[in-house]
Residue frames as a rotation matrix with the C-alpha (Angstrom) as fourth column:
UNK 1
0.388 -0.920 0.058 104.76
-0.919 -0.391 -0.060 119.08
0.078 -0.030 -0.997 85.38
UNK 2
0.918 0.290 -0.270 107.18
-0.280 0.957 0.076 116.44
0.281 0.006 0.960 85.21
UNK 3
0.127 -0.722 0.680 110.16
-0.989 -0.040 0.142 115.19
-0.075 -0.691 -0.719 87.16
UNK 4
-0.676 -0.629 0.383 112.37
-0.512 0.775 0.369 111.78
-0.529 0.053 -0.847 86.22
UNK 5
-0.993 0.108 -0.054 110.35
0.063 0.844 0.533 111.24
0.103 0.526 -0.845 82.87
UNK 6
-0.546 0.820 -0.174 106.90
0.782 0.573 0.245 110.52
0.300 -0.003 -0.954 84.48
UNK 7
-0.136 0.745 0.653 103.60
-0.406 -0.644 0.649 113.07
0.904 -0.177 0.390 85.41
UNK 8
-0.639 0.163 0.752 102.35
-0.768 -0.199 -0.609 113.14
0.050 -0.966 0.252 88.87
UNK 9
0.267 0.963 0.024 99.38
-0.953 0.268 -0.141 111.18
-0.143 0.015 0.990 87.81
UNK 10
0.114 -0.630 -0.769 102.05
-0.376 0.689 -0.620 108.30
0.920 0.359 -0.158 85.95
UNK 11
-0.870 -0.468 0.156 104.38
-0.328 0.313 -0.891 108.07
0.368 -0.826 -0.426 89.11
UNK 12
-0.544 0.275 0.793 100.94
-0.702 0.367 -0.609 107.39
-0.459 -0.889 -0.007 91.02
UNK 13
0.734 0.589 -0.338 99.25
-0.673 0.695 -0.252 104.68
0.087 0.413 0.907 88.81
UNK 14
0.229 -0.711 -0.665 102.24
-0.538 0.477 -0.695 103.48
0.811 0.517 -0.273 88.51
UNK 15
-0.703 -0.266 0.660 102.69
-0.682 -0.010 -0.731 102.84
0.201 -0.964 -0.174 92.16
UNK 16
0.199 0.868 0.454 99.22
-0.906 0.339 -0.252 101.47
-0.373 -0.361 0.854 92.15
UNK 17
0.607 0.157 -0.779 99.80
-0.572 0.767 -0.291 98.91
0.552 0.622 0.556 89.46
UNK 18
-0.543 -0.744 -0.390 103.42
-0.127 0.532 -0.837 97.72
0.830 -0.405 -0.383 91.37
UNK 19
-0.426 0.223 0.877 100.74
-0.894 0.047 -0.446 97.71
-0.141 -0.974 0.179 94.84
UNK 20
0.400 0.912 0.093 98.28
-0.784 0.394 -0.479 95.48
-0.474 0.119 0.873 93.06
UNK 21
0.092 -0.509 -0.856 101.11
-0.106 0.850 -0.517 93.02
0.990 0.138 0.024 91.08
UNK 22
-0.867 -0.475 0.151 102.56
-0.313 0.283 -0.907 92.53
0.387 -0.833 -0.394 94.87
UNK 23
-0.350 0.716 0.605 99.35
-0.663 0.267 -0.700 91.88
-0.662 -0.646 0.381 96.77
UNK 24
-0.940 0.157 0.303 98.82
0.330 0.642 0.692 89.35
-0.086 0.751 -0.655 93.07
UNK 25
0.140 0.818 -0.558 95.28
0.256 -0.574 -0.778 91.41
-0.957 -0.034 -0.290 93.02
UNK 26
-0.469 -0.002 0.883 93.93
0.855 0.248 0.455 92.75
-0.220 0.969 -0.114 89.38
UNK 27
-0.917 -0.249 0.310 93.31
0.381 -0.778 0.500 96.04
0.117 0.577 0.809 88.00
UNK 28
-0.342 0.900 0.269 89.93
-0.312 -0.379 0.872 95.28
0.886 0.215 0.410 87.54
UNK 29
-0.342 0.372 -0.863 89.28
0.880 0.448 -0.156 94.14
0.329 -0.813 -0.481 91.17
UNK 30
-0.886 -0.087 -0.456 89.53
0.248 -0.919 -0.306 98.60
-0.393 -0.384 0.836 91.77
UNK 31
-0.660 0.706 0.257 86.36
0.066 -0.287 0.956 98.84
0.749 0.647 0.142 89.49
UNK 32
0.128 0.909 -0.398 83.85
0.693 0.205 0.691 97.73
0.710 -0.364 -0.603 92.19
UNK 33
-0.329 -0.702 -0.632 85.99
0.927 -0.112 -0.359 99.88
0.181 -0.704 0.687 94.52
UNK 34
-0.929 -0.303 -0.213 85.96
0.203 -0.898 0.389 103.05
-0.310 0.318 0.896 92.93
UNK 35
-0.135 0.960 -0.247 82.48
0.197 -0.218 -0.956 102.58
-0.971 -0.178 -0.159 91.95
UNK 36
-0.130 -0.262 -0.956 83.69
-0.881 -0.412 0.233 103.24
-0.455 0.873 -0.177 88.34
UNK 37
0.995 0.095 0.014 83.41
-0.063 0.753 -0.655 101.06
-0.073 0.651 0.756 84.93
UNK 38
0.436 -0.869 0.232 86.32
0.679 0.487 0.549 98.95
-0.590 -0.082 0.803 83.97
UNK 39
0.667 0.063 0.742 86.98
0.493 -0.784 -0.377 101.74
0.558 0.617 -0.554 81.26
UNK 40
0.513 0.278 0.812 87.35
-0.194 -0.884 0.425 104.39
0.836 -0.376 -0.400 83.25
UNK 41
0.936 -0.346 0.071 89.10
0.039 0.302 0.953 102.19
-0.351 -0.889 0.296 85.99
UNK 42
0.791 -0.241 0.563 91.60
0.556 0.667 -0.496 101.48
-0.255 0.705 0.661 83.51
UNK 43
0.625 -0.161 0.764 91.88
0.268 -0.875 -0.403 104.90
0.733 0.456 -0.504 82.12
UNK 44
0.992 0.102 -0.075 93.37
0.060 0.144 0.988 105.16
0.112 -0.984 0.136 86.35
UNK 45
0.817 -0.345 0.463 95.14
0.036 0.831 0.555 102.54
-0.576 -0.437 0.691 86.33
UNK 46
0.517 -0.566 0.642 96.81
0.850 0.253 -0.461 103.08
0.099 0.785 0.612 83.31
UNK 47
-0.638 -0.462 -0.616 97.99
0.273 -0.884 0.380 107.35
-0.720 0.074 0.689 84.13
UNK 48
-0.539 0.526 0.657 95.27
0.589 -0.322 0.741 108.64
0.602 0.787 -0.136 81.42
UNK 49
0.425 0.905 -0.021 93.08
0.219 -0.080 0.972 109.53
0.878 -0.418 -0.232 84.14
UNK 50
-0.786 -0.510 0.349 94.61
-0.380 -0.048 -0.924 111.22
0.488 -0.859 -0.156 87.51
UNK 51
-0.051 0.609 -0.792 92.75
0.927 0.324 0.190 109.20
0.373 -0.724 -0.581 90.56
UNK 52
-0.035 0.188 0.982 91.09
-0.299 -0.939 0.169 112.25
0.954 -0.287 0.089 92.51
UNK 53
-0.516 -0.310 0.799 91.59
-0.814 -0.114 -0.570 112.38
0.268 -0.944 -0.193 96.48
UNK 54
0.205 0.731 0.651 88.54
-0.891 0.414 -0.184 110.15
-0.404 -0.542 0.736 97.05
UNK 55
0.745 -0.070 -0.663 89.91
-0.483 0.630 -0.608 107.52
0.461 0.773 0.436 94.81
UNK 56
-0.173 -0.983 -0.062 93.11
-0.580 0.152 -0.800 107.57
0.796 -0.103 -0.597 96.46
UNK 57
-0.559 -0.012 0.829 91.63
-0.825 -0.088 -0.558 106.82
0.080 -0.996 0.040 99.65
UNK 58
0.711 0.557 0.428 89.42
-0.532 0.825 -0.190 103.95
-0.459 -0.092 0.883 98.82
UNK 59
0.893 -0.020 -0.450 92.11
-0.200 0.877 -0.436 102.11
0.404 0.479 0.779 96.66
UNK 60
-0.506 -0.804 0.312 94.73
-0.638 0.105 -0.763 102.78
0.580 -0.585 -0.567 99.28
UNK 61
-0.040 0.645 0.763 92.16
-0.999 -0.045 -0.014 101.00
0.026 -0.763 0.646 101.48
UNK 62
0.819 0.271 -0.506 91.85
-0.572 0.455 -0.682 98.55
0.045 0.848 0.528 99.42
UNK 63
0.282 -0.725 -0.628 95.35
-0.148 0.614 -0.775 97.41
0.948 0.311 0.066 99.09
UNK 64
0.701 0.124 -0.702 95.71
0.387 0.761 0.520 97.99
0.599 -0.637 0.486 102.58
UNK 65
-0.016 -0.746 0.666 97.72
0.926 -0.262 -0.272 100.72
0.377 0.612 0.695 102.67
UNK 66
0.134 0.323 -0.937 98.01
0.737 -0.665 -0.123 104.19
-0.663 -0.674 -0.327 103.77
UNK 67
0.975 0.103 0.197 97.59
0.219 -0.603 -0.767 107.61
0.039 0.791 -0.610 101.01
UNK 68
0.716 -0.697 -0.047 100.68
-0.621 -0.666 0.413 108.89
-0.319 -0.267 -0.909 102.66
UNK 69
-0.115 -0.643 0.757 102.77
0.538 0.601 0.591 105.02
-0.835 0.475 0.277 101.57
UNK 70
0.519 0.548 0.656 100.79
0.702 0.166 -0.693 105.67
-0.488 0.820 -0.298 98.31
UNK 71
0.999 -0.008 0.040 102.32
0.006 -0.942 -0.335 109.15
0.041 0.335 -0.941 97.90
UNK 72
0.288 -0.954 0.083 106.00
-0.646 -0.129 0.752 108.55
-0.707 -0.271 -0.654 99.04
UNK 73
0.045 -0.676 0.735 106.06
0.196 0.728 0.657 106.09
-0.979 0.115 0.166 96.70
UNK 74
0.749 0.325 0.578 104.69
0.662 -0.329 -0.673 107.72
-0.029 0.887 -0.462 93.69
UNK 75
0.833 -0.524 -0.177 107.44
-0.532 -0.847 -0.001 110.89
-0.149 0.095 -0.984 94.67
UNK 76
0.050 -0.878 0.476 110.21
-0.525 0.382 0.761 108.17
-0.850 -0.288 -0.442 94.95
UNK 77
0.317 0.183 0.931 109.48
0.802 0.472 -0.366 106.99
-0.506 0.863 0.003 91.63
UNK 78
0.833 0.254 0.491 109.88
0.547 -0.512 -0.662 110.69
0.084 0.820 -0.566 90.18
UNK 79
0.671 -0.740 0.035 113.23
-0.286 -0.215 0.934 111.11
-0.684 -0.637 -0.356 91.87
């Protein structure tokens, strides 16, 4: 479903990418993270690919974050 334009999955990559430009940090830095090839990180990163729960939680970790920032901001994007 979609709401201001973007999928659920969009609104949260999207969020990621704007976490990872602020913190000046690279896409591929989430590969080793996630345990995933760059591919497949990518695929993420980019909205092709919804991040699944465990994903969320290691690259919220990652940036330093909390899922729950991660999520308000992805919903405040589809607003």
């Amino acid at each position: 479903m979609t709401q201001g334009g973007q999928t659920w999955s969009e609104a949260v990559a999207a969020t990621v990418r704007a976490e990872l430009a602020r913190r000046k940090m690279r896409a591929g830095s989430l590969a080793a993270v996630l345990g995933l090839g760059r591919t497949a990180t990518y695929d993420r990163v980019n909205g092709t690919v919804p991040f699944d729960t465990r994903e969320l939680l290691l690259v919220a970790s990652h940036l330093g974050v909390s899922v729950e920032e991660l999520v308000r901001a992805a919903d405040s994007r589809r607003d």
